[in-house]
C-alpha positions as CSV (number, residue, x, y, z in Angstrom):
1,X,0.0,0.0,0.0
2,X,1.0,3.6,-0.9
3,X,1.3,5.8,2.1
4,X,2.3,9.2,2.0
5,X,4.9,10.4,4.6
6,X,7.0,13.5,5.7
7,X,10.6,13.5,5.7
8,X,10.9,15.7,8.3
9,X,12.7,15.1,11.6
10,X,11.9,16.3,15.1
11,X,8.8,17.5,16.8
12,X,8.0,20.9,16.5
13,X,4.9,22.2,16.5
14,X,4.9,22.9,13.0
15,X,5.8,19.4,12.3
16,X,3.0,17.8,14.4
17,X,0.9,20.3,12.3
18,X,1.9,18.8,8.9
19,X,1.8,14.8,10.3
20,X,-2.0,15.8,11.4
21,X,-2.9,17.2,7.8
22,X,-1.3,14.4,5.9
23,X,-3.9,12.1,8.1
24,X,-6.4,13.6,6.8
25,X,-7.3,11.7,3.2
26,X,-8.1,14.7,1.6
27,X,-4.7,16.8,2.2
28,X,-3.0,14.0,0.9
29,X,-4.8,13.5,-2.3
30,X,-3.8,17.3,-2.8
31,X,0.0,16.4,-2.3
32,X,-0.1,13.3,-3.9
33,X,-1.4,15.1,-7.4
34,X,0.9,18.2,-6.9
35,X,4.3,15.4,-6.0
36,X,3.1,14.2,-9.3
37,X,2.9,17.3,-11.4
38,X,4.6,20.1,-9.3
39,X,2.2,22.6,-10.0
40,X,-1.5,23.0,-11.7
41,X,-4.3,25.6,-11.7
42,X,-7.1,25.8,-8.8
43,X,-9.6,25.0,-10.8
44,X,-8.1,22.2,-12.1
45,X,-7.2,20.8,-9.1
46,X,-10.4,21.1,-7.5
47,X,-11.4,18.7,-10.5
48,X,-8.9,16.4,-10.4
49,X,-9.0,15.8,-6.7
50,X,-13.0,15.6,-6.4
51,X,-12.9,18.2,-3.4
52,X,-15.5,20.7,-3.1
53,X,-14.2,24.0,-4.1
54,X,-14.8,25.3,-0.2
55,X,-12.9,22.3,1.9
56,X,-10.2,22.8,-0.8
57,X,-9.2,26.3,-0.1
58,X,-9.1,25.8,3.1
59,X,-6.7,22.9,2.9
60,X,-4.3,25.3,0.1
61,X,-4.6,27.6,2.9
62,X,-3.4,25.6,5.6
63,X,-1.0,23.8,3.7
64,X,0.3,27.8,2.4
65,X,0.7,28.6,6.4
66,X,3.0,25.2,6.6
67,X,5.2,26.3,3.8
68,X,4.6,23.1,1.9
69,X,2.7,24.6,-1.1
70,X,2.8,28.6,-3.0
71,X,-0.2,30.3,-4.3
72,X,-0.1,32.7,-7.1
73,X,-2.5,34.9,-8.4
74,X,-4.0,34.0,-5.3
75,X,-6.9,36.9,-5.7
76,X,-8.1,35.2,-9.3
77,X,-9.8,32.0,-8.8
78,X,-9.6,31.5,-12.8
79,X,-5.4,32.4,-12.6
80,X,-5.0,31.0,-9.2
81,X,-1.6,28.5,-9.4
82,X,-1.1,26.0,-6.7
83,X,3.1,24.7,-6.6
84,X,4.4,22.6,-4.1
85,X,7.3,23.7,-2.4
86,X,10.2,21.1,-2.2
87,X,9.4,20.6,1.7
88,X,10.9,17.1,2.0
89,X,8.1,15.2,0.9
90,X,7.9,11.4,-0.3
91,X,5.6,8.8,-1.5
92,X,6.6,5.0,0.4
């Protein structure tokens, strides 16, 4: 089975933060298809993933407060640009 972990080391805060999103199936399906790709538009993400628009802003949001992903155009759903950040992340 695939399982999606962080290759970070310690416990910070920060860290804990990141192990508790990537429980969550949904944050990472969102990493998962930007490991694969790098980057790719809002909308198109919201497609591909099959999260509602609403639960996945918040989760760009919250992953954008971690560091692991960058938003531009963030002000233009239509040019909105979703990259992940190369945070030490790796599919086992």
């Amino acid at each position: 089975m695939t399982t999606l972990q962080a290759a970070i080391q310690g416990s910070d805060p920060a860290t804990e933060r990141i192990e508790e999103m990537l429980a969550d199936g949904r944050y990472k399906t969102v990493i998962k298809i930007l490991a694969h790709y790098k980057s790719m538009p809002f909308l198109e993400l919201t497609s591909v993933s099959d999260i509602e628009d609403e639960a996945l802003e918040k989760i760009v949001r919250d992953l954008e407060k971690q560091d692991v992903v960058k938003v531009s155009n963030p002000e233009d759903v239509f040019e909105k640009i979703i990259t992940l950040r190369e945070k030490g992340f790796s599919l086992a």
